[in-house]
C-alpha positions in Angstrom: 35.1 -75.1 -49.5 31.7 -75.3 -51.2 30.0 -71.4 -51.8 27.4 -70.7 -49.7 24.2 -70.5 -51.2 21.0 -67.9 -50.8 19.3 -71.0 -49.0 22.6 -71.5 -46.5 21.8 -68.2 -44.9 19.6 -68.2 -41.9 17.6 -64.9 -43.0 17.0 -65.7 -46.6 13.3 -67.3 -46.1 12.5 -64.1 -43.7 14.5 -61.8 -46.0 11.7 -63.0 -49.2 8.6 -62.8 -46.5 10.0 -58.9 -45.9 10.7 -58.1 -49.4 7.5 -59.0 -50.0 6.0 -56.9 -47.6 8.1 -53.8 -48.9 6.9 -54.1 -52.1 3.0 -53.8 -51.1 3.8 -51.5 -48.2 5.8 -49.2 -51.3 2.9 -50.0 -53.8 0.5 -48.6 -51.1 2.7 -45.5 -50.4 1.8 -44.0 -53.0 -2.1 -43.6 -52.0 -0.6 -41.3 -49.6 2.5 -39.3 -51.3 5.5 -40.9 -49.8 5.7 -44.0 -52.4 10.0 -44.5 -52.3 10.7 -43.2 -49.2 11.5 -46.0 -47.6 15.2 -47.4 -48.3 14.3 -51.2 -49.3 17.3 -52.4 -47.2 16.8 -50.7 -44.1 13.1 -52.2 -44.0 13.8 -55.4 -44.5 16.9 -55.8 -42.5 14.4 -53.9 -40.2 11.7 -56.6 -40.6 13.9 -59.5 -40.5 15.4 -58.0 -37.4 11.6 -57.6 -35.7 10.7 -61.5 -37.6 8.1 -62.4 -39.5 6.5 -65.4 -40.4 4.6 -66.6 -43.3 1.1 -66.1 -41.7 2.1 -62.8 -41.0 3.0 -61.9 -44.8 0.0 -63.4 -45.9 -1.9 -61.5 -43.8 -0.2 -58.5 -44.5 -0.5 -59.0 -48.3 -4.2 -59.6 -48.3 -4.8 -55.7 -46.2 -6.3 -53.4 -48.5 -3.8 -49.9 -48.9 -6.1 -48.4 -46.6 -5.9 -50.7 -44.1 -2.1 -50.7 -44.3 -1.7 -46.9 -44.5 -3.9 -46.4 -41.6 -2.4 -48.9 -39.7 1.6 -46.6 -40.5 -0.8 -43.2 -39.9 -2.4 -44.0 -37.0 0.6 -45.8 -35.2 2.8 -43.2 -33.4 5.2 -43.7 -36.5 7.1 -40.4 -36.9 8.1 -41.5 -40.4 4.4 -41.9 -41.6 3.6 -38.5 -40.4 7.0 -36.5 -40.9 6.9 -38.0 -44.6 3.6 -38.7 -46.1 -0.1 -37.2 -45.9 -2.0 -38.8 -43.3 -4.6 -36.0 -42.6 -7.4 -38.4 -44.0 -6.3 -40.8 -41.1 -6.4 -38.3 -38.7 -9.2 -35.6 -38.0 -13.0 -36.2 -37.8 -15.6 -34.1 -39.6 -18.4 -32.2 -37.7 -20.3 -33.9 -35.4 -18.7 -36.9 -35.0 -15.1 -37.9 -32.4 -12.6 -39.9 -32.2 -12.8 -42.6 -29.9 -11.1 -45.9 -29.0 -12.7 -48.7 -29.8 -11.8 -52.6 -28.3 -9.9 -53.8 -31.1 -7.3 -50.8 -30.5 -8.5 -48.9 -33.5 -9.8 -45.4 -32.7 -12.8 -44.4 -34.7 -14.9 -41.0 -36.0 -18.1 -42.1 -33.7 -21.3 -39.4 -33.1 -21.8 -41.0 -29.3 -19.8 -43.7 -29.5 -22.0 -44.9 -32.4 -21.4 -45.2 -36.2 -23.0 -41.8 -37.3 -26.5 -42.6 -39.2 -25.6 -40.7 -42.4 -22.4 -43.0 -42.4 -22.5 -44.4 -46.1 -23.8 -48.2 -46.6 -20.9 -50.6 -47.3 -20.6 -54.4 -48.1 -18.2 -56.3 -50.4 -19.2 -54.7 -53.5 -19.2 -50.8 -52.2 -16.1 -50.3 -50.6 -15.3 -47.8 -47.9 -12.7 -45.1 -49.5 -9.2 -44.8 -48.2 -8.7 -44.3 -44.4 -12.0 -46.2 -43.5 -13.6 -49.2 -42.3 -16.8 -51.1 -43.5 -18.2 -51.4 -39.6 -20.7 -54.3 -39.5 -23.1 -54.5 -36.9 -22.1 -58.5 -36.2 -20.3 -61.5 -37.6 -23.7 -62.9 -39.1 -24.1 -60.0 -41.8 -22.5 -58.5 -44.7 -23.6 -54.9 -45.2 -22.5 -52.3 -42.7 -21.2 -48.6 -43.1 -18.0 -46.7 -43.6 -16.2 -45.2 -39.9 -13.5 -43.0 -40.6 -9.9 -43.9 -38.4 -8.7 -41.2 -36.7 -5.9 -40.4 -34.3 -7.3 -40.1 -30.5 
């Protein structure tokens, strides 16, 4: 009987996409306090489990670690918000509210518009963690920084 080999088993290619996204979703922990909270084998049998496919990793890999921890504080995940600090992902400052936008992210708006002292973003100013570079259309390249927020 010949041993069975890593590539024999029918999760290992899915088992490498997840462990790759538990290393970046770990890495980005950290931005919000919680960086090794997450047992490695429970989230990728998890992920494995829920399948993934290399698009999806990619994908994944190329978010910033504000995009990915707003996407864990804003989903109703009871572990990002029993275990790590999403209160930047989560209230709006004066004047502005938080409202649903088409895409399914929810937004700090003033009016359902991004507020006018919003700070000017493009690919060489960032927004800072727990926001979004809004751009008025596809055709340009400057926009400014919304805050997420939990409706």
């Amino acid at each position: 009987m010949a041993a069975c080999s890593d590539d024999d088993h029918p999760f290992s290619e899915s088992a490498a996409l997840c462990n790759d996204v538990y290393d970046r979703t770990d890495f980005c922990l950290a931005d919000i306090g919680c960086q090794g909270s997450v047992s490695r084998g429970t989230y990728v049998d998890q992920c494995v489990y829920d399948g993934i496919t290399r698009a999806a990793r990619d994908t994944f890999l190329a978010s910033s670690c504000a995009e990915i921890n707003a996407g864990g504080c804003l989903a109703d995940s009871s572990f990002y918000r029993s275990n790590c600090d999403c209160v930047a992902y989560t209230l709006c400052g004066p004047g502005t509210q938080c409202a649903n936008q088409v895409d399914g992210d929810a937004l700090c708006l003033d009016d359902g518009n991004v507020p006018a002292s919003a700070p000017s973003c493009d690919s060489g100013n960032l927004c800072p963690a727990g926001w979004v570079c809004a751009v008025p259309n596809p055709q340009t390249t400057t926009g400014r920084c919304v805050q997420f927020c939990i409706p």
